[in-house]
N, C-alpha and C positions, 0 to 999 in steps of 0.2 A: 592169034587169039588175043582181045585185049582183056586185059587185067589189070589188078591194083596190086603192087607190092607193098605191106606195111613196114617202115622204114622205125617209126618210132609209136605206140598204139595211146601213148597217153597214161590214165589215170584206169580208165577202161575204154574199149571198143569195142561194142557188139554190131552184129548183122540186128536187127531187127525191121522188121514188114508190119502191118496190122494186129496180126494177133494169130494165136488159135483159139479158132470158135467154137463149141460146144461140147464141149470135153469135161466140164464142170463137176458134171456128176458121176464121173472115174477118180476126180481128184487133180484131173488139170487144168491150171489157172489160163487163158487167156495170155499175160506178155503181151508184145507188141511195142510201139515206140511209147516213150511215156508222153512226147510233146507228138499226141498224130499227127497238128497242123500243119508243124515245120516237118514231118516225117511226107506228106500229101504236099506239100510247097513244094519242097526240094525235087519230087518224083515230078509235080506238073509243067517244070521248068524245062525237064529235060523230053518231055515227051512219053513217062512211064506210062504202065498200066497203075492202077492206086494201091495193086497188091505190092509193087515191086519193091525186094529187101532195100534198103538203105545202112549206113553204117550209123553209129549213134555214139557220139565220141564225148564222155563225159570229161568237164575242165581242161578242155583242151589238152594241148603237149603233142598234138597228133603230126605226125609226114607219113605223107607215102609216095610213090614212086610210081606211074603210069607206065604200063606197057601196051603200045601201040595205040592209036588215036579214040580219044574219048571224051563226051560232052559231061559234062559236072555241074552240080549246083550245091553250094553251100547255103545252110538254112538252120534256123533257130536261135542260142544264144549271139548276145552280140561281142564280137571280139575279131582281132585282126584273123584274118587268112591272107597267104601269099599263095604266090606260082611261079616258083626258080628263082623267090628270094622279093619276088617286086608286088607290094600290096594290092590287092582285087577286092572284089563286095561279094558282102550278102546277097541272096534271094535274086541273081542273076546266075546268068545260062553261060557257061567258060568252056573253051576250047581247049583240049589238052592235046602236047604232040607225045610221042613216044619219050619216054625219057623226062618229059618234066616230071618236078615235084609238086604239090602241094602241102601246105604245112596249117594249121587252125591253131592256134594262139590261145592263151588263159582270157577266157571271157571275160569283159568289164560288164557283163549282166546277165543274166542268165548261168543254164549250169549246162545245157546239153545241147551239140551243137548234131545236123543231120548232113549225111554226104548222099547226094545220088547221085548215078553214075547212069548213063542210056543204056537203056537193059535187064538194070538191076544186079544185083550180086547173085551171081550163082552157087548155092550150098543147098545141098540134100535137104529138103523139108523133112521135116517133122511131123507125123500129125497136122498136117497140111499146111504149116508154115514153118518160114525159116527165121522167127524169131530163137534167140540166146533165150532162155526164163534162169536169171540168175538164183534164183529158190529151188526149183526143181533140177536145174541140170538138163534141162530138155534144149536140144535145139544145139546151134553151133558153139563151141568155147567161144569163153572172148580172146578176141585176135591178141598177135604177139607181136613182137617184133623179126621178120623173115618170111612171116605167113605171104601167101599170095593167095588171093583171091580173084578167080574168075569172071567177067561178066556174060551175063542169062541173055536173055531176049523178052523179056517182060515187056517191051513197048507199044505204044499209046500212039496218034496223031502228036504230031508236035504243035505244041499251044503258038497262038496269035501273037505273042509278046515274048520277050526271052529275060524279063526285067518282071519282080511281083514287090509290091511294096510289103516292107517287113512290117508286125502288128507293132500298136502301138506301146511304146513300156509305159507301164502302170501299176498302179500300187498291187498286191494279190487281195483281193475281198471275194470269197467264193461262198455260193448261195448254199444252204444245207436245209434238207427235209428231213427235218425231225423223223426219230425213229429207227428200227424198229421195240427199241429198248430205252425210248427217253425217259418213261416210266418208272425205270429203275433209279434214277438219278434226282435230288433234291430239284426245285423252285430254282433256288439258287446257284448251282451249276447249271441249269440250260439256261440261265441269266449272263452266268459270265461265260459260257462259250460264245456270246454274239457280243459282250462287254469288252473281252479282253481284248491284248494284243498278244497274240501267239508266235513264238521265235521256235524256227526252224532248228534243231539242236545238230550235232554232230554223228549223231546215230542215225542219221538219216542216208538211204541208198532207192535201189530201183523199187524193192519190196516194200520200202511205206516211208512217212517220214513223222520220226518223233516232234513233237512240239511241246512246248512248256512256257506257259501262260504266269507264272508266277504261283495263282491260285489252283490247287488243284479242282477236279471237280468231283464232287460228294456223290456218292450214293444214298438215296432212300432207301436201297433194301442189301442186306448183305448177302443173299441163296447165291446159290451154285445155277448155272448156265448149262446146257447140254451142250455141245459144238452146232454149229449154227451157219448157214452160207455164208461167205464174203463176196463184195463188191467192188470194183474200183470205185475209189472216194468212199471207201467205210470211214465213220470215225470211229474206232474200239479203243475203249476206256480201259485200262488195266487197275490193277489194286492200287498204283500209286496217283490216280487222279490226273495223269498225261496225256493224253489225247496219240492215239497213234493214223493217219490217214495213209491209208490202202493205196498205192500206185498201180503196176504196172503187173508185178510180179508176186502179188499178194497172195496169200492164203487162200483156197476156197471156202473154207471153214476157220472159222473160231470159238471159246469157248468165255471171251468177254464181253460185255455187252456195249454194242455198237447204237449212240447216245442220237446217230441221224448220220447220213448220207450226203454227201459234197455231190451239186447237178454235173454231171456228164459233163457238158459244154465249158467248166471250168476247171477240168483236168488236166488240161494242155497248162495251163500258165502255171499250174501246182508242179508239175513236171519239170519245171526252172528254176522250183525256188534251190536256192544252197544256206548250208549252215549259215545260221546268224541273220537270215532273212528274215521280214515281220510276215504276218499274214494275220485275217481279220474275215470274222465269218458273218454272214446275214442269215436272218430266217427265211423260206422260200414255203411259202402253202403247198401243199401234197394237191393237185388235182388228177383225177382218175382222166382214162381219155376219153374224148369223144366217142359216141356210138357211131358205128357203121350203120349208113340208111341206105334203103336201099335195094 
């Protein structure tokens, strides 16, 4: 049977796959990888299906220990990985024999790096995924140091190429649609949220990340909120005018009001950012979708 023994897990290591889906209105969130891109790279490398778990290794510090032969791909932040000590790449397709190691290094960019393994990691789904939700507790603990972890049979055709170019690093500017509580907030705060420059604070994890912009942002009205859905990329405003943005393992519900919404498509690169990072928002027009003709 091949497997992965975790030798050393880092800062955190979770399993996490795409998500669970539709559970929302019990009260449970989604989870999932917070960077899916590099969560979907690292699987297409090796030949997965797009469900298949991957490992999700915040700030690196990671080893672990291969038993019996297995294809790997390292994907998302950038920073060194070895294999038995001798440095390899990113978003390429690596041969492991019985007994190597692999080790993933503190990233010089990024915060979260993806491991996948042919097969996928095998662990008892949840609510039909084998995401960790580090708010709820659903799903697998995060891994330790002794754990061993199985690998599944989650695979795919192996792709044409065994080699994906990593995206490009660029600044974070993520587009936001207004609402559904911008209303409650001055002129002048939905000015400086597209004005400011917003730093990643240190209160920041899977479940959201704080930012503080210098200025806070005002409310026009001071009422009470009932609790209210949450989304990944909410942005909810608490009393002290902070912005807090919904990742991965956020809330389904809140009861502050959320000033607009970060587009889907630029949640992957918000999944990277680490304390002390800038980040800078644009406005994006709300359009409903097309009608089905037909």
């Amino acid at each position: 049977m091949t497997a992965i023994e975790i030798l050393e897990p880092g800062p955190l290591c979770t399993i996490q796959d795409r998500g669970r889906v539709g559970y929302s209105s019990i009260g449970v969130g989604r989870s999932g990888a917070a960077d899916i891109r590099a969560h979907d790279a690292a699987n297409r490398l090796v030949g997965n299906a797009v469900d298949a778990a991957t490992l999700e290794v915040t700030m690196g510090g990671f080893r672990a220990r291969v038993h019996g032969h297995a294809s790997i791909a390292v994907t998302g932040a950038e920073g060194p990985i070895t294999v038995n000590g001798t440095p390899d790449a990113l978003y390429t397709t690596l041969d492991l024999a019985d007994g190597d190691e692999l080790a993933v290094g503190t990233p010089t960019f990024g915060l979260r790096t993806y491991i996948a393994i042919r097969g996928g990691f095998d662990v008892e789904p949840v609510l039909g995924s084998r995401s960790t939700d580090t708010m709820s507790g659903l799903g697998p603990s995060p891994l330790e140091s002794g754990d061993v972890v199985a690998v599944g049979c989650d695979v795919s055709g192996w792709p044409a190429i065994d080699f994906a170019p990593p995206p490009e690093r660029a600044k974070a500017v993520a587009s936001v649609i207004l609402g559904p509580r911008a209303d409650w907030f001055t002129e002048l705060a939905v000015n400086l949220l597209y004005q400011q420059h917003w730093s990643v604070t240190s209160d920041s994890n899977r479940v959201g990340i704080r930012l503080d912009g210098g200025r806070p942002l005002e409310r026009a009205s001071a009422g009470e909120l009932p609790s209210e859905g949450m989304v990944p990329g909410a942005l909810q405003v608490p009393p002290d005018g902070k912005p807090v943005l919904f990742l991965a393992d956020h809330p389904v519900t809140g009861g502050y009001p959320v000033i607009g919404v970060v587009a889907s498509e630029d949640l992957p690169v918000l999944g990277q950012l680490r304390p002390g990072d800038s980040l800078r928002f644009r406005p994006r027009p709300w359009a409903p979708a097309a009608p089905v003709r037909g």
